[in-house]
Backbone as ProteinMPNN parsed JSONL, in Angstrom:
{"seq_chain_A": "XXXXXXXXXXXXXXXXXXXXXXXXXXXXXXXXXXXXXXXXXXXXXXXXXXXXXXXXXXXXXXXXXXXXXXXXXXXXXXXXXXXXXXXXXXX", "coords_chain_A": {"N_chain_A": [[-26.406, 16.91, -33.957], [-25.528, 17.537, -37.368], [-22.196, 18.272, -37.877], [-20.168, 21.338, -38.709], [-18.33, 21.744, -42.301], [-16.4, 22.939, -41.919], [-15.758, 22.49, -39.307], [-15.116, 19.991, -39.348], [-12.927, 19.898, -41.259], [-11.38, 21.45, -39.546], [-11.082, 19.682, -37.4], [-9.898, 17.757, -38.834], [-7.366, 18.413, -39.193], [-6.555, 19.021, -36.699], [-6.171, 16.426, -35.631], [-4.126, 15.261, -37.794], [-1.952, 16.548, -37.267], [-1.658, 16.144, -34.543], [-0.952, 13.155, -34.639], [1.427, 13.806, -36.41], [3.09, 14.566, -34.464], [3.751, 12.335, -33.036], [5.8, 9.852, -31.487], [5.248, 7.634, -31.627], [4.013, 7.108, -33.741], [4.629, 6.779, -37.355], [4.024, 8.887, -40.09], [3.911, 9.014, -43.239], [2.91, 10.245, -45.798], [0.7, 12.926, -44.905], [-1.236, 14.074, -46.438], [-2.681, 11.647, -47.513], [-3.389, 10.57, -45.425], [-5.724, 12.949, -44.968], [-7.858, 12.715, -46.686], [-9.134, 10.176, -46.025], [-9.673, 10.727, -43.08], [-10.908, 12.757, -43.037], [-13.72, 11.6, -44.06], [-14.211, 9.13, -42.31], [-14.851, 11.357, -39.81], [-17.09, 12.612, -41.168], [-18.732, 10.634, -41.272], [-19.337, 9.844, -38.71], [-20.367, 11.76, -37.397], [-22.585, 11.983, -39.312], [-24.435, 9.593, -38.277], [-24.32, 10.216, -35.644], [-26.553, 12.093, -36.04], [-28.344, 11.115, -37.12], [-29.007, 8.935, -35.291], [-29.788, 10.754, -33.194], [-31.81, 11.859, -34.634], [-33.716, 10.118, -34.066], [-33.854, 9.809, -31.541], [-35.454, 12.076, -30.732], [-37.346, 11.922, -31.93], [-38.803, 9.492, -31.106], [-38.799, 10.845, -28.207], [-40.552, 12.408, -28.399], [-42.774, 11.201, -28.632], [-44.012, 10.593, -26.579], [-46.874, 11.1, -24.499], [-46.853, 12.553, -22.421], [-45.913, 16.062, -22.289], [-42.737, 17.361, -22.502], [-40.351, 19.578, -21.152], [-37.847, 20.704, -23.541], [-34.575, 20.106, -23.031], [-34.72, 20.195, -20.088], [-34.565, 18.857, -16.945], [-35.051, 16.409, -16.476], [-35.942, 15.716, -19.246], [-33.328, 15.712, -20.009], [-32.163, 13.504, -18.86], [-33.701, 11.557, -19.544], [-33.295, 11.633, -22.639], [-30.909, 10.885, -22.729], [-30.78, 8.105, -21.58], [-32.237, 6.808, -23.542], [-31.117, 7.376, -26.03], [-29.107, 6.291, -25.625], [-30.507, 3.362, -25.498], [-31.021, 2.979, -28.082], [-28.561, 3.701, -29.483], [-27.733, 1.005, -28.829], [-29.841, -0.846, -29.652], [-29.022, -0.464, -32.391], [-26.114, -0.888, -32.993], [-26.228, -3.344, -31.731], [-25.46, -3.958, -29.201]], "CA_chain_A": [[-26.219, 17.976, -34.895], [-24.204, 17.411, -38.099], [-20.792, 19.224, -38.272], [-19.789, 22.229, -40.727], [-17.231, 21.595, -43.13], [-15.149, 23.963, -41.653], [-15.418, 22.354, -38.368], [-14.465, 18.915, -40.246], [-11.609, 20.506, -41.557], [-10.36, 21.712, -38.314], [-10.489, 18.284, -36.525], [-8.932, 16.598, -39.358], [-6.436, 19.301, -38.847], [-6.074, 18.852, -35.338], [-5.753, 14.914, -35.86], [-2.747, 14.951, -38.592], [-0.93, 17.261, -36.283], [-1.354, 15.175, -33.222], [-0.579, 11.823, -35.297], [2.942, 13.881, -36.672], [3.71, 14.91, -33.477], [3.592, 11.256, -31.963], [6.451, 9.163, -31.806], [4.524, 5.902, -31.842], [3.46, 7.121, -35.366], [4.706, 7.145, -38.221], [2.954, 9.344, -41.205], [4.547, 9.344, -44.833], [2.446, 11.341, -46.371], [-0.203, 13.384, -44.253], [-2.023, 14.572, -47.31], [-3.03, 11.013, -48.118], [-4.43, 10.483, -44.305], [-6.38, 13.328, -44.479], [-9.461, 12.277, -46.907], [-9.347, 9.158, -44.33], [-9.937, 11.031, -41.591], [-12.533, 13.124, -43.453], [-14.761, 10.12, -44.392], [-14.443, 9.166, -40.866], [-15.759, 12.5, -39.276], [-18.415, 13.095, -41.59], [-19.824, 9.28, -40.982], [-19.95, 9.559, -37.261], [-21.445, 12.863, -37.91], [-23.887, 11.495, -39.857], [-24.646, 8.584, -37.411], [-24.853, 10.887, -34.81], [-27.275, 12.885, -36.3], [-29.555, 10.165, -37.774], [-29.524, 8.896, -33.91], [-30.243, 11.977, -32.403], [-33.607, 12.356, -34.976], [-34.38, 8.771, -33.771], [-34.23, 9.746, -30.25], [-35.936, 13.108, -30.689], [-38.678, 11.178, -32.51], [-39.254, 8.508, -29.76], [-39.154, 11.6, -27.122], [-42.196, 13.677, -29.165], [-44.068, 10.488, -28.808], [-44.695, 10.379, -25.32], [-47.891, 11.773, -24.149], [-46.538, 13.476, -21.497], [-45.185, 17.079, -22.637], [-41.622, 17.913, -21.223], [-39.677, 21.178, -21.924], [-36.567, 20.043, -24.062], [-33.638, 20.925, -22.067], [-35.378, 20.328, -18.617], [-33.258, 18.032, -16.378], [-36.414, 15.264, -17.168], [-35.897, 15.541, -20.853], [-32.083, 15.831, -20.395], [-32.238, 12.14, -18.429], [-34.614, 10.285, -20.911], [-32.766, 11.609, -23.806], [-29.202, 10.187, -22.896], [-31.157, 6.798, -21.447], [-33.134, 6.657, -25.164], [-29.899, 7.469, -27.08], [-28.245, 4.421, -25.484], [-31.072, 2.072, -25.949], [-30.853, 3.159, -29.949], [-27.611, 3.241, -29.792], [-27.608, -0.658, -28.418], [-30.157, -1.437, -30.592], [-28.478, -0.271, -33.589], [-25.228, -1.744, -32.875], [-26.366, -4.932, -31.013], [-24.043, -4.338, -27.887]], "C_chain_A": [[-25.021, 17.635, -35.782], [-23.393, 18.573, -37.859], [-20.593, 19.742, -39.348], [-18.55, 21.069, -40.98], [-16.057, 22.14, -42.411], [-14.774, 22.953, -40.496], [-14.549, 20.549, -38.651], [-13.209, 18.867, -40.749], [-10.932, 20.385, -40.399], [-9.783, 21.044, -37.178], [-9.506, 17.563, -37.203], [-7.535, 16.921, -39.661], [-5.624, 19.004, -37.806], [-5.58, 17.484, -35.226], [-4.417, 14.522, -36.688], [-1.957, 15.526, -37.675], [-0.624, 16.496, -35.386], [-0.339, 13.726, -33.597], [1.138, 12.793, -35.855], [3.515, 14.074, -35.836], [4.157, 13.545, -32.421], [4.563, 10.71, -32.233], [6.295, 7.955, -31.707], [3.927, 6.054, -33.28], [3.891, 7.35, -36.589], [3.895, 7.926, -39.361], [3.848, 9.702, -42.127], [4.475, 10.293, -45.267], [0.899, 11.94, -45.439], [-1.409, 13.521, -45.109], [-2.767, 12.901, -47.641], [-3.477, 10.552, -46.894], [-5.413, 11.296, -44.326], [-8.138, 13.028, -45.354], [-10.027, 11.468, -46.217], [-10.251, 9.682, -43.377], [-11.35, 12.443, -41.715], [-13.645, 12.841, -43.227], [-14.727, 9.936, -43.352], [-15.434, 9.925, -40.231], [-17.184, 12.654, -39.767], [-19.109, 11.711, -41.28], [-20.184, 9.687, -39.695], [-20.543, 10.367, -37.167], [-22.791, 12.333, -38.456], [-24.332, 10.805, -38.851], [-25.013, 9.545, -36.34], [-26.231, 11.805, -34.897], [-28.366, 12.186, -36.654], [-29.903, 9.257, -35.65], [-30.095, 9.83, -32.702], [-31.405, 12.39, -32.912], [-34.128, 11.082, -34.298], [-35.201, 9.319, -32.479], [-35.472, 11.102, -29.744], [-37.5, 12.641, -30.781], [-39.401, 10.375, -31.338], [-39.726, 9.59, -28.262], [-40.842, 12.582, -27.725], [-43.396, 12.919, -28.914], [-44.31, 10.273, -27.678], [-46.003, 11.348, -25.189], [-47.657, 12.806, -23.418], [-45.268, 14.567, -22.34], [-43.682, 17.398, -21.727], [-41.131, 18.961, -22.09], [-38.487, 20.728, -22.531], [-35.729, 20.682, -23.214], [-33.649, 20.916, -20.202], [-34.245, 19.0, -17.981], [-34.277, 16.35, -16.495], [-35.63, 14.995, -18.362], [-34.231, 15.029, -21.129], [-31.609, 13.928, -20.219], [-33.14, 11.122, -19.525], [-34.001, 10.966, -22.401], [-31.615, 10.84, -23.535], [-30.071, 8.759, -22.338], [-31.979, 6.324, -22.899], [-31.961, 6.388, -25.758], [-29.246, 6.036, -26.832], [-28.702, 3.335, -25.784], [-30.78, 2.319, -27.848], [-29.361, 3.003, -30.24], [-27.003, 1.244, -29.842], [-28.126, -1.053, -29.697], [-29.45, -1.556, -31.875], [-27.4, -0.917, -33.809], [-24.724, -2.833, -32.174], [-25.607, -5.179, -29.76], [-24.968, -5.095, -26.846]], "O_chain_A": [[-23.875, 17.464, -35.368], [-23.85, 19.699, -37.666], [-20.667, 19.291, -40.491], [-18.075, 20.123, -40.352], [-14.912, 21.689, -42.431], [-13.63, 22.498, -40.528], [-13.519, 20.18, -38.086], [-12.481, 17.878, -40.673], [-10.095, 19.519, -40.143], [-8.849, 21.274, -36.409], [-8.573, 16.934, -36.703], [-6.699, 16.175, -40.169], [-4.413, 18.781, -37.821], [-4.482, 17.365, -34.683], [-3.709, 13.588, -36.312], [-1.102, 14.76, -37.232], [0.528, 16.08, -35.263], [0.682, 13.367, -33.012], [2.117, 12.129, -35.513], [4.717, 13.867, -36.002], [4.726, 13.66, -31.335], [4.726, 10.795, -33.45], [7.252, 7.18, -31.701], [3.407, 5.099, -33.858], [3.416, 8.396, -37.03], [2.817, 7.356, -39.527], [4.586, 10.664, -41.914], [5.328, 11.178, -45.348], [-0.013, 11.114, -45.426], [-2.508, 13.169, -44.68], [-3.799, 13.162, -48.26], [-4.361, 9.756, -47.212], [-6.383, 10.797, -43.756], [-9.24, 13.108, -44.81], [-11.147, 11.645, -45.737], [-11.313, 9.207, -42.973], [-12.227, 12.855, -40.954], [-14.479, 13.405, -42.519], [-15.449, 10.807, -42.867], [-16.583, 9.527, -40.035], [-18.19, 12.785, -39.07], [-20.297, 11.851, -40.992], [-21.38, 9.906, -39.501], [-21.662, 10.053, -36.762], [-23.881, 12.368, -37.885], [-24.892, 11.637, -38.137], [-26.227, 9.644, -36.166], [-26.853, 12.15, -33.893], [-29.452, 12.734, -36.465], [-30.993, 9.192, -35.083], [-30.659, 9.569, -31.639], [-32.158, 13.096, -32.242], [-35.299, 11.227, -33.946], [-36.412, 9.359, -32.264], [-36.155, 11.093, -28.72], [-38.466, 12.871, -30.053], [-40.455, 10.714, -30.801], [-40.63, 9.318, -27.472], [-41.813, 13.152, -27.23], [-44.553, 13.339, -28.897], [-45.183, 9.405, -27.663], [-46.023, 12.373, -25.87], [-48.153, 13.908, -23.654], [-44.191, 14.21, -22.818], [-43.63, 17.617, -20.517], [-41.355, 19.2, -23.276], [-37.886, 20.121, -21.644], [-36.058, 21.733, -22.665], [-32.889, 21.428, -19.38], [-33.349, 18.427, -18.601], [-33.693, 15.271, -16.592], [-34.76, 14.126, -18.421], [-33.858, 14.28, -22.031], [-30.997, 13.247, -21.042], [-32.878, 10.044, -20.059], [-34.596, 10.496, -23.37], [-31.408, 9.974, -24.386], [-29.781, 7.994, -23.258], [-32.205, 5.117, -22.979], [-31.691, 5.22, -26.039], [-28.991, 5.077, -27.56], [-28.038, 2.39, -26.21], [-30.254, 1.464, -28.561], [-28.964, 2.259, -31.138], [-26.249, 0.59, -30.563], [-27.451, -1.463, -30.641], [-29.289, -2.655, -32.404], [-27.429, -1.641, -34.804], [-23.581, -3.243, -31.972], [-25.208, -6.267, -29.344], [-24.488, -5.54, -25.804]]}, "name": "protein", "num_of_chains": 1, "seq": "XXXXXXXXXXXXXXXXXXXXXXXXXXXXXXXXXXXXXXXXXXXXXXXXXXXXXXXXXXXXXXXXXXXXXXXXXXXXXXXXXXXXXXXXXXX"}
């Protein structure tokens, strides 16, 4: 599921804060990390979401009906996601 805006916001919120609060970190200017850390969120967002229709897709195509959510469905979705995930990024 992509992420609101809002909720985008409120990580990249939660992330400058953490990063000023660190003393292994320097940050200059915060305002000029945070489109960074925008662009970030919304990719893996995306990515997540374009892997999660993959896997949805691959689960519809079995013959055999399962109830989404069932402790079945819940196990062959996270073992699917990983093979797509592999595939996709060759690990």
């Amino acid at each position: 599921m992509r992420m609101s805006r809002e909720r985008i916001f409120h990580l990249t919120d939660l992330i400058v804060k953490e990063l000023e609060a660190s003393p292994a970190v320097q940050v200059k200017n915060a305002e000029d990390l945070r489109p960074e850390i925008m662009r970030a969120l919304t990719e893996e967002s995306k990515l997540e979401e374009s892997i999660d229709g993959e896997v949805r897709k691959i689960l519809g195509s079995y013959s055999r009906n399962m109830p989404e959510g069932s402790r079945e469905w819940e196990v062959l979705y996270q073992k699917t996601r990983e093979e797509v995930f592999k595939r996709r990024f060759r690990l």
